[in-house]
N, CA, C and O of each residue as an XYZ file, in Angstrom:
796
protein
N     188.983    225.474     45.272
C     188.182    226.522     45.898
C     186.851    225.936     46.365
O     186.261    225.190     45.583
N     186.258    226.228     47.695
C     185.502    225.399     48.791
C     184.116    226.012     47.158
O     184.683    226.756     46.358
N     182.842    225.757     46.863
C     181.880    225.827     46.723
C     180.948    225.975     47.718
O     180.594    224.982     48.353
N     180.519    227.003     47.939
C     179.013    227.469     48.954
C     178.065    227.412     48.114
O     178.089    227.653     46.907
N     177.193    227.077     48.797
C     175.752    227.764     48.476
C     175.072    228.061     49.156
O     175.131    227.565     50.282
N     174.371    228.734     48.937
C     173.696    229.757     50.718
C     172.578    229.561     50.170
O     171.970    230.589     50.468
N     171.830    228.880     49.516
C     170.048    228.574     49.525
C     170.567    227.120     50.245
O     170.549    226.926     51.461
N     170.953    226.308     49.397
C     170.951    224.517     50.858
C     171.776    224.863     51.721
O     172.260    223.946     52.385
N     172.071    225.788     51.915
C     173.327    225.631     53.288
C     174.047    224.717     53.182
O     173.949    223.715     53.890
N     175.322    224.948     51.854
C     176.248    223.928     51.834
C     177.635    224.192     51.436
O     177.647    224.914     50.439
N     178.792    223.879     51.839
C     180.143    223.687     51.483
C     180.211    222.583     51.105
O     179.798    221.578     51.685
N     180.897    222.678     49.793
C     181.512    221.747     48.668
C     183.298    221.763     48.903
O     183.863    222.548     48.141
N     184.057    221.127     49.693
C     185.433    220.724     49.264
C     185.800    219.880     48.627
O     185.065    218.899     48.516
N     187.115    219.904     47.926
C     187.532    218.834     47.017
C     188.943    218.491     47.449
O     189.922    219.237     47.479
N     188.876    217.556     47.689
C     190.143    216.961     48.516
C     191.174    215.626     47.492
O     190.670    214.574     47.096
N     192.505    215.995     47.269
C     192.939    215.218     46.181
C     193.733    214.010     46.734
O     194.215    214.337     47.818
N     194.033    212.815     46.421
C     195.082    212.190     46.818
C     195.808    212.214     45.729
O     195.394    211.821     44.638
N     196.990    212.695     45.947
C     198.574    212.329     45.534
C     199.597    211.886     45.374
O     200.429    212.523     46.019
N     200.178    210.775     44.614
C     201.409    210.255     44.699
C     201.722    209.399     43.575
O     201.135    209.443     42.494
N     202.893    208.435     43.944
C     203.177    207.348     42.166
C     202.100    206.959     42.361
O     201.170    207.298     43.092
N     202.419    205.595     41.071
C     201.542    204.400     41.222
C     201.723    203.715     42.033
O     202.884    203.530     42.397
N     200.757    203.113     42.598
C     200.466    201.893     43.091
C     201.089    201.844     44.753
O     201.531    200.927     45.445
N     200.820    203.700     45.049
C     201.397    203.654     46.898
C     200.603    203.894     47.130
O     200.845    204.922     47.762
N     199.069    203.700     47.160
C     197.830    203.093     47.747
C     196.895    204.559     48.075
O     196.327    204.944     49.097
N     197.021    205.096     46.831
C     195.880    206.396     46.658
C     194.438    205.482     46.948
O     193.721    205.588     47.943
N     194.216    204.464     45.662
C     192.697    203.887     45.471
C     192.743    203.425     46.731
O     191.975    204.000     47.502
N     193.604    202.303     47.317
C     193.477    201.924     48.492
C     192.657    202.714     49.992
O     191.762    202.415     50.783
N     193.489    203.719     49.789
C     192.926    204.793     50.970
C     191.404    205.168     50.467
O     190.604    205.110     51.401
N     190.977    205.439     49.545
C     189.321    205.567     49.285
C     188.325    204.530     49.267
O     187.192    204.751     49.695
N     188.799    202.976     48.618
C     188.533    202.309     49.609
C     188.552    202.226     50.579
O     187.444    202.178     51.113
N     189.426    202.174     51.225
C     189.334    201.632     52.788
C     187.641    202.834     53.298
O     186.448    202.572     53.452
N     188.499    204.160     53.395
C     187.489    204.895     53.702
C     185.857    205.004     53.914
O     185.094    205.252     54.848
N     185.732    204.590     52.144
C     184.338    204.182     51.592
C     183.625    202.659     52.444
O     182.472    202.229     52.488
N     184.735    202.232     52.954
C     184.230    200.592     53.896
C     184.000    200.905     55.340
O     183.281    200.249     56.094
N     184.895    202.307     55.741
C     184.388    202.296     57.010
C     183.698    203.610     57.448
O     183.515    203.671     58.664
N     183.357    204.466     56.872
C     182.291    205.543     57.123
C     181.371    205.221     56.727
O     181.209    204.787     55.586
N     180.286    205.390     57.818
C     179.019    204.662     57.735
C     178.143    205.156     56.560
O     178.453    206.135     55.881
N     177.205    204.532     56.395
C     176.019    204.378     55.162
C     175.945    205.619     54.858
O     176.679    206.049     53.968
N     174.962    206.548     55.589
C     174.504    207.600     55.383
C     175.502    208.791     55.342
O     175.170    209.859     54.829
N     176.823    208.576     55.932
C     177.560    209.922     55.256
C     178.595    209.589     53.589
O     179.634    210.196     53.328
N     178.113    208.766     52.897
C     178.803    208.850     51.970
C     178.118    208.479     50.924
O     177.002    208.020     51.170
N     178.503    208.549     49.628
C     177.947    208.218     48.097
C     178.702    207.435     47.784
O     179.376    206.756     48.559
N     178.721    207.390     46.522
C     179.450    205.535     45.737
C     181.095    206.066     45.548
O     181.619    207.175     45.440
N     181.578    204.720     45.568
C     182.727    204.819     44.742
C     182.999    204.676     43.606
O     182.783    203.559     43.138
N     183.679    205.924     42.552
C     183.003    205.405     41.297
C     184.967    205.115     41.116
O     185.798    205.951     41.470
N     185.238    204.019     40.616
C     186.987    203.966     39.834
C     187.017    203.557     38.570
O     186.473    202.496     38.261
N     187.360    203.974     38.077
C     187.914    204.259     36.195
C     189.277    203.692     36.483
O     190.079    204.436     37.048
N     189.632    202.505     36.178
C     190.976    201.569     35.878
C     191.100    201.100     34.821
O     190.239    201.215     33.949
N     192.350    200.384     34.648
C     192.545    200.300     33.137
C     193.350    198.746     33.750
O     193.758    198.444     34.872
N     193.337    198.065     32.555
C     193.042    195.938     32.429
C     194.388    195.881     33.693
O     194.569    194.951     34.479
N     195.133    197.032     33.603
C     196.186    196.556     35.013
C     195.986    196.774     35.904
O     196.846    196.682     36.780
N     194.742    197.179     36.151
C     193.965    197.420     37.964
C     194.329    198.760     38.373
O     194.155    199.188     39.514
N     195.060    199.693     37.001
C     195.315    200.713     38.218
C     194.730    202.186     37.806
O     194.721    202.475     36.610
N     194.252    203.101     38.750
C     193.411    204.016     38.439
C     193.978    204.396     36.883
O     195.092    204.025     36.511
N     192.892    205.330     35.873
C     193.302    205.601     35.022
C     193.071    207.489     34.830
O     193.625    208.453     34.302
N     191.799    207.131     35.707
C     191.371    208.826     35.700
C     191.404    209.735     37.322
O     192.056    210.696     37.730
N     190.364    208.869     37.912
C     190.169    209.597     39.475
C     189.136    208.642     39.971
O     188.252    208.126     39.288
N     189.328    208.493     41.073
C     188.204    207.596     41.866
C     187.367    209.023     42.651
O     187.692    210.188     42.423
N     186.553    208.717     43.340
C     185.447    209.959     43.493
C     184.432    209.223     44.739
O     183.785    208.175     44.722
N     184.594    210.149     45.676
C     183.845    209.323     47.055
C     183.532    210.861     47.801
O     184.429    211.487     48.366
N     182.100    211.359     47.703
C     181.447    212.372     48.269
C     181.083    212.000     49.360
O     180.278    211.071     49.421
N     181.540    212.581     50.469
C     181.378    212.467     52.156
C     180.612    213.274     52.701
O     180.979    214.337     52.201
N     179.768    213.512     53.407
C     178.873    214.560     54.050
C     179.151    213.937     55.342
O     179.093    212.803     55.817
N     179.544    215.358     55.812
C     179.245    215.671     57.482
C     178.862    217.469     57.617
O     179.056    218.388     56.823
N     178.310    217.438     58.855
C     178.911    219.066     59.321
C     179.892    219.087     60.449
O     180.179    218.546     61.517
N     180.196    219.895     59.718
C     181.735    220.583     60.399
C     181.152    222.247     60.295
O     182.205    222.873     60.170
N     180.711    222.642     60.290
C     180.081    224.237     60.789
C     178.508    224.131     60.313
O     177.852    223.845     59.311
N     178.257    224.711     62.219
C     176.670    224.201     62.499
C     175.947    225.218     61.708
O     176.142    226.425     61.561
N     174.702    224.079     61.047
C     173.556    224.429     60.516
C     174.299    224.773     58.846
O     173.678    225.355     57.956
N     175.628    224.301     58.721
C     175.375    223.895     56.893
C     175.615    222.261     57.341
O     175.473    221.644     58.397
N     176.132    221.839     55.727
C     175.768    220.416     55.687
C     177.400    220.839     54.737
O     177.611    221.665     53.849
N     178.252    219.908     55.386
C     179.728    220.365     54.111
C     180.193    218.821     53.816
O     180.387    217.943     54.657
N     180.302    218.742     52.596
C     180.383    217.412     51.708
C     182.146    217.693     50.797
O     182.392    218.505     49.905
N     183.045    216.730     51.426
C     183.870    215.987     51.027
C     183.993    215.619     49.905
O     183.427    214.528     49.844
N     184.523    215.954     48.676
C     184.688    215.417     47.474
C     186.024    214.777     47.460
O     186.952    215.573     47.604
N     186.383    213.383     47.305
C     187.486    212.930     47.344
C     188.131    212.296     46.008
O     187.561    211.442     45.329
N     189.178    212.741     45.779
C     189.562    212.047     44.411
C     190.742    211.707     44.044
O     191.431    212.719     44.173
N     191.693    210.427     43.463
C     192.797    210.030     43.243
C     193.350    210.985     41.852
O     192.538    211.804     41.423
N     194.004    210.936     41.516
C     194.745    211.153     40.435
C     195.592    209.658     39.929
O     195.766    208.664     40.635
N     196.013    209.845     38.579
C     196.656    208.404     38.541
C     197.865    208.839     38.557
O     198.305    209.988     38.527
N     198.483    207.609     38.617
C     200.130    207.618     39.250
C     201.118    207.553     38.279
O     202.266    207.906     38.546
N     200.748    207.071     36.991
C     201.867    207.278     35.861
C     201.645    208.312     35.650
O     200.670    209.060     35.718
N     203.341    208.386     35.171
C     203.675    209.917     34.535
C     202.839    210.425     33.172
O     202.382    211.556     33.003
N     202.757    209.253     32.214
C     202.192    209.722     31.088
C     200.624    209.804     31.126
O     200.033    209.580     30.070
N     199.740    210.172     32.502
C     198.722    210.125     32.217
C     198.556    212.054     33.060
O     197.568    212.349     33.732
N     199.791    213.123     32.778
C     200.071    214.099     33.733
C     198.884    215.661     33.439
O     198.688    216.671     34.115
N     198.194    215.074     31.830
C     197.237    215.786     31.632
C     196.019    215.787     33.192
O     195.731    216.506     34.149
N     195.667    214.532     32.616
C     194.470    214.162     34.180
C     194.914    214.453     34.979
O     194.108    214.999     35.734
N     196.373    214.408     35.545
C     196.616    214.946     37.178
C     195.943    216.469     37.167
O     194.970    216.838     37.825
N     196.759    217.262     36.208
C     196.196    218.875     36.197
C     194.789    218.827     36.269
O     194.274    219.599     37.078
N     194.012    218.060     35.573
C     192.414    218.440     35.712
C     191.806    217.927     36.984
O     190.797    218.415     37.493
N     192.669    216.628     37.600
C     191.702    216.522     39.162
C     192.232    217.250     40.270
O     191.833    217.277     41.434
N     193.511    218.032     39.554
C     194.056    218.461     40.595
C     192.963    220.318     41.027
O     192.535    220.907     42.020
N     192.994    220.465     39.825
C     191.888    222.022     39.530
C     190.752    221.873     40.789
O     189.954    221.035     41.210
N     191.319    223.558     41.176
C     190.145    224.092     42.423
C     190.095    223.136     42.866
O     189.069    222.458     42.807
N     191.433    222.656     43.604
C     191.214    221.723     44.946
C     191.068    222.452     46.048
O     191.136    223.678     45.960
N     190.870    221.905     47.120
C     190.817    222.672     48.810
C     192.416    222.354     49.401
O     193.216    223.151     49.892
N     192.551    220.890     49.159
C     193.040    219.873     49.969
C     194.061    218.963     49.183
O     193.808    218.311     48.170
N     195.361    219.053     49.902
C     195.786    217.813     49.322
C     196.096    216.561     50.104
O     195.772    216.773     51.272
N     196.575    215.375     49.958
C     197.228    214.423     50.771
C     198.191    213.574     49.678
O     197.971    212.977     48.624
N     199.210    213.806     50.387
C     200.264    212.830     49.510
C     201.095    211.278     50.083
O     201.912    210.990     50.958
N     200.424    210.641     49.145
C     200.216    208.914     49.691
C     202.308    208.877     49.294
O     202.743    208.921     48.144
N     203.103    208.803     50.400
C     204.304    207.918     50.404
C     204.452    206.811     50.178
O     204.046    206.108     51.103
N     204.901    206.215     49.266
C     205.243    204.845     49.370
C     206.529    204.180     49.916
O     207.511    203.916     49.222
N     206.441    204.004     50.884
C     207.633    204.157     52.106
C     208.638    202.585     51.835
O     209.363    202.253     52.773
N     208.630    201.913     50.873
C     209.790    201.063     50.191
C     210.703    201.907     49.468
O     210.445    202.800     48.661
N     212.181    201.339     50.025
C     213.260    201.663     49.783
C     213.202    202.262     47.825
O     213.206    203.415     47.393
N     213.158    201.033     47.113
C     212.839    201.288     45.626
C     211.806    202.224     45.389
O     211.869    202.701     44.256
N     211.009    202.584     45.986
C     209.669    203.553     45.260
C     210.406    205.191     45.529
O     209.987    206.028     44.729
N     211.489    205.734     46.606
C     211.922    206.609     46.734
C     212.416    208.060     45.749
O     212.553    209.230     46.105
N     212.557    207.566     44.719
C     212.945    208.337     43.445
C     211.482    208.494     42.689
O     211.290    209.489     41.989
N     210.615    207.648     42.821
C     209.582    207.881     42.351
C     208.483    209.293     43.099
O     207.886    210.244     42.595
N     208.641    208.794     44.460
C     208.264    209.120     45.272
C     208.476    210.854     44.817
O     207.634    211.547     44.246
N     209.245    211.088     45.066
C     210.073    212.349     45.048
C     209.872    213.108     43.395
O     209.499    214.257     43.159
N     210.131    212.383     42.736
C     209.595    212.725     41.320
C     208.048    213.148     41.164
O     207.588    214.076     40.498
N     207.249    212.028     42.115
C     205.611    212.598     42.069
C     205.344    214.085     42.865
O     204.465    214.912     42.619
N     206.567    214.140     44.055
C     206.439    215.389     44.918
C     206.640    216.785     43.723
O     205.729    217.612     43.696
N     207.565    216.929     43.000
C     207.904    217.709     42.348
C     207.519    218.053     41.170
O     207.858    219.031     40.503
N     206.439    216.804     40.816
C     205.241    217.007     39.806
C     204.174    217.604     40.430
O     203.293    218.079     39.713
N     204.061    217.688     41.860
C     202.705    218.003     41.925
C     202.909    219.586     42.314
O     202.069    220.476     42.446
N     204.197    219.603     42.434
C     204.203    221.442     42.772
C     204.390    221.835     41.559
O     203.874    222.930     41.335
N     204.992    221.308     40.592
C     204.526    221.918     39.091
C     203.240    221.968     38.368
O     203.174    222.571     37.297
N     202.076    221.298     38.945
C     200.991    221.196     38.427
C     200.759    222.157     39.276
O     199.897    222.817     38.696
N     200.983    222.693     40.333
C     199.880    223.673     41.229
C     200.806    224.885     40.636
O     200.307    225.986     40.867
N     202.071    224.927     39.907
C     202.534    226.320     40.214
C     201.928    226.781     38.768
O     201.838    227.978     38.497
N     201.487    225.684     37.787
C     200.553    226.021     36.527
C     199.208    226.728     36.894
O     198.755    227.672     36.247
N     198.771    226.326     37.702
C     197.358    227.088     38.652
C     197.264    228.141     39.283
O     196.171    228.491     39.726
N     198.484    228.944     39.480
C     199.096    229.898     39.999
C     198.423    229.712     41.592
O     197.504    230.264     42.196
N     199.449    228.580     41.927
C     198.988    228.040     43.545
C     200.561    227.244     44.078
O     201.507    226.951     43.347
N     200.460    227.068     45.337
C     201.771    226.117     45.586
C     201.041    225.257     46.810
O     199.832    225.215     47.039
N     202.014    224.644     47.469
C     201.945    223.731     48.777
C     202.268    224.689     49.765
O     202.135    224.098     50.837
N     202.708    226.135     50.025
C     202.597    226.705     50.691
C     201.297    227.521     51.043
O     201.147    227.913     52.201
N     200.300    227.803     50.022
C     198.807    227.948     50.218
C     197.873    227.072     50.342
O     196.808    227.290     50.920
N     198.321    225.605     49.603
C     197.448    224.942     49.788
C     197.665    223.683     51.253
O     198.589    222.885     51.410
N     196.509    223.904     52.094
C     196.484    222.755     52.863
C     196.709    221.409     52.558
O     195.936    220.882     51.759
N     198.026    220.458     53.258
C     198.284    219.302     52.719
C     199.028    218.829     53.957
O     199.775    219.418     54.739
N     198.428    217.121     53.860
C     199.416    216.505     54.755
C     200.068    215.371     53.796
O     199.514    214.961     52.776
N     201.104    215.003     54.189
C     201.867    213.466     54.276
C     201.159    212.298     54.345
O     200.337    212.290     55.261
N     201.219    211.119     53.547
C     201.214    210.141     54.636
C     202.110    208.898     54.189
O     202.398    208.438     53.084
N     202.409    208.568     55.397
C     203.618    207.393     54.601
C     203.238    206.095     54.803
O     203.194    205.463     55.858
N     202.925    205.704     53.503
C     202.179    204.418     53.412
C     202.644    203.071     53.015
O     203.277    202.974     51.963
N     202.410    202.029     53.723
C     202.853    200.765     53.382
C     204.178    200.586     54.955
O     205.328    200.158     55.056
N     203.518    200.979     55.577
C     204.272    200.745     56.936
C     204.728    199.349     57.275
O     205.749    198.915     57.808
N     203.665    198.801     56.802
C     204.008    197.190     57.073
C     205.119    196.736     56.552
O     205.870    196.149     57.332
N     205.554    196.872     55.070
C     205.723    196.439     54.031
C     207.603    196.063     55.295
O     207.850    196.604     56.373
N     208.387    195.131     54.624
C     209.491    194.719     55.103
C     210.694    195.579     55.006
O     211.493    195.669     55.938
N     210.839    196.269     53.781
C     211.954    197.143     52.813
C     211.749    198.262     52.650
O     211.748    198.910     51.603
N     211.410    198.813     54.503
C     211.043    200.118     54.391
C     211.952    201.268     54.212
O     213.067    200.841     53.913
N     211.914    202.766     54.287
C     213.057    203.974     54.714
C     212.060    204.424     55.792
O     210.851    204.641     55.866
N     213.244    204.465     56.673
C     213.227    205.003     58.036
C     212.289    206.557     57.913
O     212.411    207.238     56.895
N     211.403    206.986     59.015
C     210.605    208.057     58.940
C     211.763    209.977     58.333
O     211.654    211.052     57.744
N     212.559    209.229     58.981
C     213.206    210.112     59.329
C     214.201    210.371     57.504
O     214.457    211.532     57.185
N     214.430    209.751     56.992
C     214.724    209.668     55.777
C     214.013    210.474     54.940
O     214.417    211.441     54.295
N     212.682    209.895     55.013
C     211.463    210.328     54.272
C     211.230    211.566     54.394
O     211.181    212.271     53.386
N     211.060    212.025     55.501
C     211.161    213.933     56.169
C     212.600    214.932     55.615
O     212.632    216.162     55.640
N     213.749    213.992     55.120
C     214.573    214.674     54.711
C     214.352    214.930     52.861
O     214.738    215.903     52.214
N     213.701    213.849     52.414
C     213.971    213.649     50.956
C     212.572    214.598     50.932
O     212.720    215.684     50.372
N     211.241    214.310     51.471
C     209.760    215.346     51.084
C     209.672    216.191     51.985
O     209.051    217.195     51.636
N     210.060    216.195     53.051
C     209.380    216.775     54.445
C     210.054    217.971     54.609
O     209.475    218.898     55.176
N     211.306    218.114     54.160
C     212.164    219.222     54.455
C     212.200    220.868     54.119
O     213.160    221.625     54.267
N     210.654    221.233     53.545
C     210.856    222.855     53.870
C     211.219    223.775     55.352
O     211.977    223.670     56.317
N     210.441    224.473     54.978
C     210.605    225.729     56.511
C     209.133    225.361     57.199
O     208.923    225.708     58.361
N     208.160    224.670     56.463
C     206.755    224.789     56.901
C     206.757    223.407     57.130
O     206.639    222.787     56.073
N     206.876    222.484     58.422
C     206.785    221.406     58.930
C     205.124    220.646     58.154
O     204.069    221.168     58.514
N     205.086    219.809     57.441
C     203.896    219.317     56.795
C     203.385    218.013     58.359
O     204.013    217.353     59.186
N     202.066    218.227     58.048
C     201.604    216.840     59.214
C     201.987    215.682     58.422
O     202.227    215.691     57.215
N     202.026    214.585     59.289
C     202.579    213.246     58.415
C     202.051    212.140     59.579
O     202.347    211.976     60.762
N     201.282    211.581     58.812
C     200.728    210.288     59.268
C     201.637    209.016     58.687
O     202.189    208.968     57.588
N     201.637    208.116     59.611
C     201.947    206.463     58.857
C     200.835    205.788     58.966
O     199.950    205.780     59.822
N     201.015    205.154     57.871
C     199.765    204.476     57.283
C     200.172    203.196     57.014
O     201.363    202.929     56.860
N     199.054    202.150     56.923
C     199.611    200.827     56.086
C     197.841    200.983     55.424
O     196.999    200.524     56.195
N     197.467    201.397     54.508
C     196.368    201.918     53.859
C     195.296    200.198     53.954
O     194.113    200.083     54.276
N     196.435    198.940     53.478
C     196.009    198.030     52.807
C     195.040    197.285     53.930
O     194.122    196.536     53.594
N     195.379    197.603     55.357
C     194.980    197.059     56.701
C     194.128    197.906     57.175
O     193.381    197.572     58.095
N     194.092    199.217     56.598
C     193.304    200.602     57.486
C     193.723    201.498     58.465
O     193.184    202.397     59.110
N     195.032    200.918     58.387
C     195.978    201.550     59.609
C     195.708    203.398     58.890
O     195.599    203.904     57.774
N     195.704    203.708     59.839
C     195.800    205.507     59.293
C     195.255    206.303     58.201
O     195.447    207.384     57.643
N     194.423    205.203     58.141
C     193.530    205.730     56.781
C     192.309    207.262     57.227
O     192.261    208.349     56.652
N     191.381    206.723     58.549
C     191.053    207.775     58.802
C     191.642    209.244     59.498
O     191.399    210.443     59.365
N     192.491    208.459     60.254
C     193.309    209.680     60.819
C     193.700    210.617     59.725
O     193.608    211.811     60.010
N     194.117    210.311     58.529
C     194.484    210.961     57.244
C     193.492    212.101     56.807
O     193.681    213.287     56.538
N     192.170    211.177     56.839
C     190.914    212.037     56.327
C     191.215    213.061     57.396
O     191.633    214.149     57.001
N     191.061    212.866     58.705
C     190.581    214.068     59.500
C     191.289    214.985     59.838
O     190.985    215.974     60.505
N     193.062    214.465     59.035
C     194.022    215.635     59.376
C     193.726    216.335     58.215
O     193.934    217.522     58.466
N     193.252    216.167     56.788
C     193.209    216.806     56.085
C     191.784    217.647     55.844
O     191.721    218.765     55.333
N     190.458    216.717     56.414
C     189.851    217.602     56.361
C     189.822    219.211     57.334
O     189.412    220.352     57.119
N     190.651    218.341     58.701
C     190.516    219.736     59.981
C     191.822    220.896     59.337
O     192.263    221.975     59.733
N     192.047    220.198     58.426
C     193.250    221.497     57.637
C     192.497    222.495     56.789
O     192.734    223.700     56.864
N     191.540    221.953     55.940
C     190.991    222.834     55.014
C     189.510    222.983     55.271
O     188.787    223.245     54.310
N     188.909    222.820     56.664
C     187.708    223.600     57.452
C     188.828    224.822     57.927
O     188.845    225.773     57.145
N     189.598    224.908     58.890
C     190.436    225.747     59.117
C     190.933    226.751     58.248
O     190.922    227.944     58.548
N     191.295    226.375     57.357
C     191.670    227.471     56.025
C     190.298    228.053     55.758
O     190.201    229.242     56.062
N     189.421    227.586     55.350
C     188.266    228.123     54.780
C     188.009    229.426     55.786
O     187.964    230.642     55.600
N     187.847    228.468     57.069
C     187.214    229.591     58.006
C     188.499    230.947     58.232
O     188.159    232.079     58.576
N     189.602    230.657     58.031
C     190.178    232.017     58.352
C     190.124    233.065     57.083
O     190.413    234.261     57.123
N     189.481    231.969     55.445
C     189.767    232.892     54.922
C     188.604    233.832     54.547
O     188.637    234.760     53.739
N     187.318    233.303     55.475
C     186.187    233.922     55.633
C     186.299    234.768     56.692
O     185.364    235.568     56.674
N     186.994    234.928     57.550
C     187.307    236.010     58.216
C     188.334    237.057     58.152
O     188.802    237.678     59.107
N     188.585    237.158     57.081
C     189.669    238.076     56.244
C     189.118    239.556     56.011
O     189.800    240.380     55.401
């Protein structure tokens, strides 16, 4: 849920990345954090554990405006990718705006893949929320990689409701589609906000 405040003139979103391990959630906030300039962003803070891989949430506050005369700031945050860490998913997942779900588009990560999809609609249906209210795109990451599944695969195994999801390809590790990602997900949940302020 967006945070206002009407003394600074500000919107607060919280935008999650989603998926296994190691299909390039941290990656994408890096990258991000390297190429949005100085002044619209804060630190990257990552909590990893001795195997390099997130343990809690990485956290990268973005400011822009996107509706004139406030100031609306981007809260971005990973979740980790093992299963046994599914407490923390529920807590970074809480009063999100936004989701994005990092694909890991190798043949072998596919079952995983799909296993993280169906964890994360069980964590939102605990919130009494789904992927049908909440704004979310795709992205299928590791494009480069040699031992890929075809796009079209991928749209059948995650992609396949009644509500067509946006879906970017990405190779996160190069920067390929990293911002395009941000801006499909942020122009998803400025959009939501604003229609649901005109309700």
């Amino acid at each position: 849920m967006a945070l206002v405040n009407y003394a600074k003139k500000e919107i607060q979103f919280k935008i999650v990345y989603y998926g296994p391990g190691l299909c390039g959630k941290t990656t994408n906030l890096e990258q991000i954090h390297a190429l949005v300039p100085a002044k619209s962003k804060g630190n990257l803070t990552s909590l990893a554990t001795s195997q390099d891989r997130t343990l809690f949430f990485d956290f990268l506050p973005l400011h822009t405006t996107v509706f004139e005369g406030w100031t609306t700031k981007f809260q971005m945050y990973t979740v980790p990718g093992q299963v046994k860490y599914n407490s923390t998913r529920k807590l970074v997942l809480r009063n999100c705006d936004g989701i994005v779900f990092c694909v890991d588009s190798q043949w072998d990560k596919m079952p995983e893949n799909l296993e993280s999809y169906e964890n994360l609609k069980e964590n939102l249906e605990l919130q009494n929320s789904s992927l049908t209210q909440m704004p979310h795109v795709l992205q299928y990451n590791k494009r480069d990689m040699d031992n890929i599944a075809p796009n079209e695969y991928i749209d059948y195994l995650i992609n396949n409701g009644e509500v067509r999801i946006p879906v970017i390809e990405a190779s996160a590790f190069n920067g390929n589609g990293v911002l395009e990602t941000l801006n499909a997900i942020a122009k998803l949940v400025s959009t939501d906000f604003q229609e649901k302020q005109n309700k």
